[in-house]
C-alpha atoms as one frame of an Amber mdcrd trajectory, in Angstrom:
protein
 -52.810-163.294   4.904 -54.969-165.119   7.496 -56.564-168.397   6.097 -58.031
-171.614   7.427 -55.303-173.438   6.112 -52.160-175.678   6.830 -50.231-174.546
   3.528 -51.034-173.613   0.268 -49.242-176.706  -1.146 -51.839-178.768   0.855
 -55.284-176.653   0.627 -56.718-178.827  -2.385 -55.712-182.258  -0.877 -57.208
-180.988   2.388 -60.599-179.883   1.138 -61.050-182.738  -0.938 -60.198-184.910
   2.383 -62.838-182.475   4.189 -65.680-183.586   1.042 -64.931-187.177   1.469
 -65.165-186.793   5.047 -68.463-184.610   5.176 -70.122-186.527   2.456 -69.917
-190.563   2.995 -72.344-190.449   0.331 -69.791-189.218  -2.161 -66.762-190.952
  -3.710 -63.341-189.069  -3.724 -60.254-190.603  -6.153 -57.552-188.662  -3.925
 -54.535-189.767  -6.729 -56.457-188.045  -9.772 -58.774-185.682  -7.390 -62.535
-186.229  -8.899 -65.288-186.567  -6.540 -67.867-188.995  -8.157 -71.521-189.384
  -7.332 -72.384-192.770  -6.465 -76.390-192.519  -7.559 -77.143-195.217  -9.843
 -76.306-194.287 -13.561 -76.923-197.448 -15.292 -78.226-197.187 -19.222 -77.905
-193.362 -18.853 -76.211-189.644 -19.758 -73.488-188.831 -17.483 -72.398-185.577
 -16.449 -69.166-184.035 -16.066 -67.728-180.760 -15.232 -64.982-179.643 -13.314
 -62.386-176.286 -13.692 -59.825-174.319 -11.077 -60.523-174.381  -7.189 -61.593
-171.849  -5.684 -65.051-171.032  -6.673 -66.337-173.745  -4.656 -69.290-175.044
  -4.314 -68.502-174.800  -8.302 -68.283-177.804  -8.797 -67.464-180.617  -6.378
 -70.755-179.545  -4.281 -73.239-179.797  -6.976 -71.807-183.837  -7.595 -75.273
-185.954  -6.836 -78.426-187.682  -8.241 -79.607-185.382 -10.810 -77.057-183.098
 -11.278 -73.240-183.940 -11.807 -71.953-187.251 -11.751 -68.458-186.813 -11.419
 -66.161-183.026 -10.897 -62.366-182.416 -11.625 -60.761-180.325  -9.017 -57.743
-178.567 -10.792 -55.372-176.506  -8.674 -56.504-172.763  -7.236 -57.870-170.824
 -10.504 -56.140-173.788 -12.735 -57.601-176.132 -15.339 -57.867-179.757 -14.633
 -55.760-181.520 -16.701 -56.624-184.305 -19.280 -55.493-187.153 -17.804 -57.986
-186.483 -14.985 -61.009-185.211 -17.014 -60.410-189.030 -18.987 -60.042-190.815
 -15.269 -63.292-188.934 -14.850 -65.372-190.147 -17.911 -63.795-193.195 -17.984
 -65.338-193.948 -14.658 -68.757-192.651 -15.200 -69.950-193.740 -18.162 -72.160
-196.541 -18.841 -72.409-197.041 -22.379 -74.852-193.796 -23.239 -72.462-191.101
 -23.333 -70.744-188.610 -21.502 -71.524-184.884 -21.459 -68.224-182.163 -20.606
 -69.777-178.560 -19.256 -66.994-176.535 -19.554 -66.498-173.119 -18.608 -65.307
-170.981 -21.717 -61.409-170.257 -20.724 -57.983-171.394 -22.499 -57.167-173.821
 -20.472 -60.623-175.512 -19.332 -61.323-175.670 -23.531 -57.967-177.326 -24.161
 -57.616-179.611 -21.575 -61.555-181.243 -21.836 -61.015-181.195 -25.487 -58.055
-183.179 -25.132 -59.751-185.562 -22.583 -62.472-186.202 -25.426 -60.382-187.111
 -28.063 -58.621-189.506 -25.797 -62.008-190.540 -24.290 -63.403-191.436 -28.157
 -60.267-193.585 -28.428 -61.384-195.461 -25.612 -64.757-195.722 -27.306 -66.726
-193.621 -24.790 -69.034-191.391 -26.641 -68.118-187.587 -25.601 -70.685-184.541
 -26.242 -69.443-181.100 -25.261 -71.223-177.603 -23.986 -69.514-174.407 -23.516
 -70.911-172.005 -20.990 -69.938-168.080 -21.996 -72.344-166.193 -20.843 -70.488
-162.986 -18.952 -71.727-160.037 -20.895 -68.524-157.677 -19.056 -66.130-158.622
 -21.894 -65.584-159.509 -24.754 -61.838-161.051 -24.124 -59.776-161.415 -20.683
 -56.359-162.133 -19.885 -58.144-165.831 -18.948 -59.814-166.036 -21.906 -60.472
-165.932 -26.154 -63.958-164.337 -25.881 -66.768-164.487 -23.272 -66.060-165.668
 -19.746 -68.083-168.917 -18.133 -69.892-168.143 -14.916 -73.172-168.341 -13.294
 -75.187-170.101 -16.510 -72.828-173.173 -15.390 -74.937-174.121 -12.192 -78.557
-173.906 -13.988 -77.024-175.738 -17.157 -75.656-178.610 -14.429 -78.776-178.546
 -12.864 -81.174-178.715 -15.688 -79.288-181.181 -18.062 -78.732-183.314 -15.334
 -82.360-183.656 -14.583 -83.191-184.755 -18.279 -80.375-187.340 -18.081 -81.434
-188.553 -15.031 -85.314-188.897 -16.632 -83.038-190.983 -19.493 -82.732-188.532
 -21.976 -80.151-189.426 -24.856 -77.023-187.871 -25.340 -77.531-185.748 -28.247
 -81.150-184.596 -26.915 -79.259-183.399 -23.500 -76.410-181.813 -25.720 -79.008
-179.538 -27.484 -81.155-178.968 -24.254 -77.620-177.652 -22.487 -77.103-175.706
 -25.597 -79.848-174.409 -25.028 -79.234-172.978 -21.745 -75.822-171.803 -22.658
 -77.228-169.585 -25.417 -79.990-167.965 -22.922 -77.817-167.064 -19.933 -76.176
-163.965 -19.319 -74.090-162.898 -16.451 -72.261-159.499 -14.678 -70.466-159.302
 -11.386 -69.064-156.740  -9.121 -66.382-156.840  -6.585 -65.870-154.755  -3.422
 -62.609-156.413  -2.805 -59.777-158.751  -4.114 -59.210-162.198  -3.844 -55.889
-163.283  -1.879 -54.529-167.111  -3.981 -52.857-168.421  -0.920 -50.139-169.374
  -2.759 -49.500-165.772  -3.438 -50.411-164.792   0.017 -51.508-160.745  -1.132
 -54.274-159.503  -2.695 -54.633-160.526  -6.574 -55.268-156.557  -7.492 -55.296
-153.148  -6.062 -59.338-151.889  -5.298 -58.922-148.440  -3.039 -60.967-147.677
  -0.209 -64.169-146.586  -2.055 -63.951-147.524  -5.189 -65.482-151.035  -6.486
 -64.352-153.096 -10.059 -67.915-153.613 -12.767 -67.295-156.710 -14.515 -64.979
-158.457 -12.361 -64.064-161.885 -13.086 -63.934-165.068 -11.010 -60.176-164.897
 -11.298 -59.649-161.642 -10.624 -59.677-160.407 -14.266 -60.340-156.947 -14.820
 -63.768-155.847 -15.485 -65.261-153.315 -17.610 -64.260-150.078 -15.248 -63.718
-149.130 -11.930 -66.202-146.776 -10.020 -67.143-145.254  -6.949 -69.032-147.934
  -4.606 -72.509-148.300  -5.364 -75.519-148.584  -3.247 -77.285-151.679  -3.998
 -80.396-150.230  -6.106 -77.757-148.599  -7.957 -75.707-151.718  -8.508 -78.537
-153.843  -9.211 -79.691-151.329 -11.984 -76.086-151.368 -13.463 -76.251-155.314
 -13.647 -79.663-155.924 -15.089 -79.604-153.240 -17.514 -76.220-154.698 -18.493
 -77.444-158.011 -18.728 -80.311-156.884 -20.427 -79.312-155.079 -23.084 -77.021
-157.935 -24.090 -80.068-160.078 -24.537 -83.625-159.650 -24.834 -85.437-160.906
 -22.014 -88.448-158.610 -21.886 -91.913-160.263 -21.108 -89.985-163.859 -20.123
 -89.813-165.787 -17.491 -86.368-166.233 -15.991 -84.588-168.104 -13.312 -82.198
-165.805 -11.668 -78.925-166.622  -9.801 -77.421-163.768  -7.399 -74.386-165.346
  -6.213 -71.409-164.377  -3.789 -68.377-164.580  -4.674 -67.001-165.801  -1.092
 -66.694-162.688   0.912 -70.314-160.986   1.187 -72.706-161.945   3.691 -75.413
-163.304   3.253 -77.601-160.137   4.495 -76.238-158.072   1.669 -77.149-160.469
  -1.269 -80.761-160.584  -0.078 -80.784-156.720   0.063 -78.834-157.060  -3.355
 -81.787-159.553  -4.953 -84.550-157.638  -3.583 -83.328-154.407  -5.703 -82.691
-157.150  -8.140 -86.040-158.812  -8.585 -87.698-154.704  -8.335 -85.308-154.335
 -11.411 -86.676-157.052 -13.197 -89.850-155.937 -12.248 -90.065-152.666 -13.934
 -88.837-154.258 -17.093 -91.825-156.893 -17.549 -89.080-159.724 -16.637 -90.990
-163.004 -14.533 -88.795-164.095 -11.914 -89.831-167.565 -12.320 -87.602-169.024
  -9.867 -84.498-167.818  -8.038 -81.401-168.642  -5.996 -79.477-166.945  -3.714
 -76.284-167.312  -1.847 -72.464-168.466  -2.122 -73.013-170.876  -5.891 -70.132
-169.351  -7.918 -67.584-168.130  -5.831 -64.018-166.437  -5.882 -62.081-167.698
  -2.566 -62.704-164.367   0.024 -63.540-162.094  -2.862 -66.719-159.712  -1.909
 -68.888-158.348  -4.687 -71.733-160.666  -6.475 -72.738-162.047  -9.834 -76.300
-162.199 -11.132 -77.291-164.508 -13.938 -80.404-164.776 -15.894 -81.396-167.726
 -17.747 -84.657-167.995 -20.062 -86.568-170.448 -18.841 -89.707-172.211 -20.676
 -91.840-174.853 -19.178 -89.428-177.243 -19.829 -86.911-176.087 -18.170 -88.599
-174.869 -15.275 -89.948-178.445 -15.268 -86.620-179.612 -15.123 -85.168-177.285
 -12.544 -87.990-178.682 -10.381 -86.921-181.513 -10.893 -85.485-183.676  -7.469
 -81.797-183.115  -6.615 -79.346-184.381  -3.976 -75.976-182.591  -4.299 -74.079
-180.745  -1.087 -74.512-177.598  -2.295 -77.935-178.090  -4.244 -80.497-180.295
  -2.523 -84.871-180.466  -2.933 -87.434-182.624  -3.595 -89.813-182.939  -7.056
C-alpha cells in the first residue's frame, strides 16, 4: 500500500486539518469533526448531510452558501455517529428547521434518526430525506434495500438553493423528495479500493475482468464481466438506469462521476458515449457534471446518475453556489 498518508489512525484528523487549512472560509469543530459553512443562515432551512470518509468531495466539499450548511465526517466507509449529527444541527439551525440527507445504509439511517429524536428534544425542528437511488441491487451487505449514491449531490445542490431563496421546511422536504424519487444510479469498477486501515485491496478484480454494480464501499455488484469498452459500458449503464425508470422524452441532469482512481480523460470519453446514449433514447441532457463528485478512495470505475429535472429544478440547479467542490454564479 502506497498512500499520502502519516497513518491510518490519523488520515481523518489530517484531512479535516487540510479543509480548515485550504478553506479559511469554512469552519471545522476538530473534537466532533463537522465542517460548517459560515454563509449567513438567519430565519432560514438548514442543511445537513454527512456519512463515511472516503468518498470525498461527498460531503465536506459541497459545505457553502447554497448548498450544505454543515457535514459529519464519520470514520473511512463508517457512519457518523449521533452525538455528532446533534452537535451538527444544534449548531446550524436558526429557528426554521433542519433538513438530514442521508444516504440509504444501516448505519447512516440509524444514527441520523437517532440524532433527530434527540434534536426534537432540544426543540429543533428535524425533516428527513433518504437518497436510494442505485438501481444495481436490491440489498447489499451495507444495506436493507437500495444503495445512496450520486442523486445525493443534485438533491444537496437543489434543496439547498430553495432554502437559501427561504423556502420553508416542509416545502424543501417535499422538493428533496422529489429528487430522491427521480434519480437513478449504476457504477462500474476497474479496480478495488485499498481502506488504509486494512492496507490490501477490499476485493479480488483479475486482470481483465471489471465488477457492474459496484458499490461505494466495495459491495458487490450485480456480476462480474470482461472489461468493457466505453460505448459498451455506457450502453450497459443507461439502459440499466433506464429501464428502472422511465425517462424517455425528459430532460435530465446527468452526473458521471469517478470514483477516485480514473482520470479525468476517461470520464469525458465515458460521458461522451454517455450523452450519444441518451441521445438515441429521446433523453435531454439538460445539464451535466463531470468529474471526481462521489468517490471511493483510489477505486477506478464510474457512476452515472440521472435525475428528472423540470423547470424548477433546473432553475434551482442554476441557482449561485460557493462550496469547494461545487462553485458558479446565477
Amino acid at each position: 500500500m502506497k498512500k499520502l498518508i502519516n497513518s491510518p489512525q490519523t488520515l481523518l484528523a489530517d484531512a479535516l486539518r487540510g479543509v480548515a487549512a485550504a478553506h479559511t472560509d469554512l469552519a471545522v469543530d476538530f473534537a466532533n469533526r463537522i465542517v460548517f459553512s459560515t454563509a449567513p443562515r438567519e430565519g432560514r432551512v438548514a442543511l445537513v448531510s454527512g456519512g463515511g470518509s472516503g468518498h470525498e468531495p461527498l460531503h465536506s466539499g459541497f459545505v457553502g452558501a447554497g448548498m450544505l450548511d454543515a457535514a459529519c465526517a464519520g470514520e473511512i466507509f463508517t457512519s457518523p455517529t449521533p452525538d455528532q449529527i446533534l452537535a451538527a444541527a444544534s449548531g446550524v439551525d436558526s429557528g426554521s428547521g433542519v433538513l438530514f440527507v442521508v444516504k440509504n445504509y444501516t448505519g447512516d439511517l440509524l444514527n441520523f434518526e437517532m440524532a433527530a429524536e434527540l434534536a426534537r428534544e432540544q426543540g429543533i425542528e428535524i425533516a428527513t430525506v433518504i437518497v436510494a437511488d442505485d438501481v444495481a441491487v436490491e440489498d447489499s451487505t451495507w444495506t436493507a434495500g437500495r444503495r445512496g449514491v450520486g442523486t445525493t449531490l443534485i438533491l444537496e445542490k437543489v434543496a439547498g438553493a430553495a432554502a437559501a431563496q427561504g423556502w420553508p421546511l416542509e416545502k424543501v422536504q417535499v422538493l428533496a423528495e422529489r429528487v430522491a424519487h427521480a434519480g437513478r444510479s449504476m457504477g462500474a469498477a476497474l479496480t478495488s479500493c485499498t481502506v488504509p486501515a486494512v492496507g490490501r485491496p477490499s476485493f479480488d478484480l483479475p486482470e481483465g475482468e471489471m465488477e457492474l454494480g459496484v458499490g461505494i464501499h466495495g459491495e458487490p455488484g450485480r456480476k462480474r464481466v470482461p472489461v468493457m469498452s466505453a460505448a459498451e459500458l455506457a450502453e450497459e449503464l443507461v439502459e440499466s438506469i433506464t429501464t428502472d425508470y422511465a425517462f424517455t422524452g425528459k430532460p435530465v441532469i446527468a452526473l458521471l462521476t469517478g470514483l477516485g482512481g480514473t482520470p479525468l480523460i476517461e470520464l469525458y470519453g465515458m460521458f461522451a458515449e454517455v450523452a450519444d446514449r441518451l441521445k438515441e433514447r429521446n433523453i435531454t441532457l439538460a445539464r451535466s457534471l463531470v468529474g471526481d463528485y462521489v468517490t471511493s478512495l483510489d477505486m477506478a470505475g464510474c457512476s452515472l446518475t440521472l435525475v428528472e429535472a423540470d423547470e424548477e429544478i433546473l432553475h434551482l440547479w442554476d441557482a449561485p453556489v460557493d462550496t469547494p467542490a461545487l462553485r458558479w454564479k446565477a
